[in-house]
Steps between C-alpha positions, in 0.01 A plus 500: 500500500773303350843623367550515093821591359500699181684670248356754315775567215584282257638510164386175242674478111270712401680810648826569265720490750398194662668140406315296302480230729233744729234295369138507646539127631847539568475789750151361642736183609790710625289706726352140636881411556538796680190455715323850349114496527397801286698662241433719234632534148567856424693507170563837302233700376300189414272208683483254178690230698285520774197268391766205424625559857204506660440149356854345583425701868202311551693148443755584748261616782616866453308767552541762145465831475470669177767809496675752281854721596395791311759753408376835485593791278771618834615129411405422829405147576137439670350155608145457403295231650124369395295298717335326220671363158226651274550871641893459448483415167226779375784737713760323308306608135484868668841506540573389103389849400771654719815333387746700273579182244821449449652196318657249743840383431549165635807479447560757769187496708386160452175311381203597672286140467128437573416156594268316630397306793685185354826731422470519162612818293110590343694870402697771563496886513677667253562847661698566822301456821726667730521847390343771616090537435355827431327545882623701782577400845204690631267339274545112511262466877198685298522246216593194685176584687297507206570091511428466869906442543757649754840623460801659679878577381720220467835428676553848576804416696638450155700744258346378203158583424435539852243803567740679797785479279377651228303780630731564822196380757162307537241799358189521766283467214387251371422378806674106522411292777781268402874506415641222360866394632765284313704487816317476816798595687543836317091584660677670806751708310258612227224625755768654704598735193180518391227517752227526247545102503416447858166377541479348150459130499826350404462264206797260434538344189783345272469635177612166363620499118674148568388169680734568770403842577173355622552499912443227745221607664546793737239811456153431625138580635331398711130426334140385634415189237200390655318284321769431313584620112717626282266779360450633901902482574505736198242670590643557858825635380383732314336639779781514714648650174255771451500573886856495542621485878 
């Protein structure tokens, strides 16, 4: 068992309201700065950054996984995780056929770049990533499953987009056996209003949009890597994932 510090939330350029300087190789070498093993990149409603990062990941020893924040019809904000690069991006074509297109104004929103692994601008998306798709709450575990991913609410000790929020509590169903926090010291407070929460495995993540959102290393698990790779540390958190406490 050895200790591997993650962060499971992270924002590249790709995501309008990240900077542009949230490149693939650029946030790959912060989270090496900050001594963070595992991260994910989760942008909005879309995984088209993540094969570049996977590549700059793998040059900087970090261990990628291939995310999405998808905003549901509520406009609630849930983190989807895939073990394996190929499964995230067929869930990331799923997801195409549920976005409500709207034109992006950069000017107020921002560019929303896709680069690649070298951090070059190969395109961009031309309608706004972080508005509201057309699924429900209730329905996003059922087709994140249909990829062989995971999901669970993000920061809901947050006002905005956060699932308690906007519907008042944590529903029982569906069934999450994680709850992603922004601020870890908020996990006491939350479950104490809301005892749904207790017993869910507390997942805390940044939610970087900038280079300096991105944490020295703090959260963690503790994982079994033996024999050592990168594909069975993946592998391993997603069962502690899946499992939850």
């Amino acid at each position: 068992m050895n200790r591997y510090y993650y962060d499971l939330h992270i924002h590249s350029c790709l995501s309008p309201c990240a900077d542009n300087d949230m490149t693939p190789s650029n946030i790959a070498g912060m989270a090496t700065i900050a001594g963070v093993q595992i991260v994910a990149l989760t942008d909005h409603n879309t995984v088209k950054n993540c094969p570049a990062f996977f590549k700059a990941a793998k040059r900087q020893g970090i261990i990628p996984i291939a995310g999405m924040e998808l905003t549901t019809s509520e406009d609630i904000h849930v983190v989807c995780l895939f073990e394996r690069l190929e499964e995230a991006l067929r869930f990331g074509e799923e997801i195409e056929k549920h976005r409500i297109l709207i034109k992006n104004r950069t000017d107020i929103f921002g560019e929303q770049l896709i680069m690649d692994e070298e951090d070059n601008v190969i395109g961009t998306d031309e309608f706004l990533l972080s508005n509201a798709t057309d699924i429900s709450y209730d329905d996003v575990p059922e087709i994140v499953s249909r990829f062989n991913g995971l999901c669970y609410p993000a920061h809901i000790d947050r006002q905005t987009n956060g699932v308690i929020y906007t519907l008042g509590t944590l529903p029982l169903k569906p069934n999450f056996n994680c709850v992603e926090f922004h601020d870890k010291e908020k996990i006491s407070e939350v479950t104490e209003k809301h005892p749904v929460v207790d017993g869910k495995l507390p997942i805390i993540s940044s939610d970087a949009h900038f280079l300096w959102d991105i944490r020295d290393a703090d959260a963690y698990f503790e994982l079994d890597d033996e024999p050592y790779s990168s594909e069975l540390v993946r592998h391993r958190l997603f069962e502690k994932l899946r499992c939850g406490f």
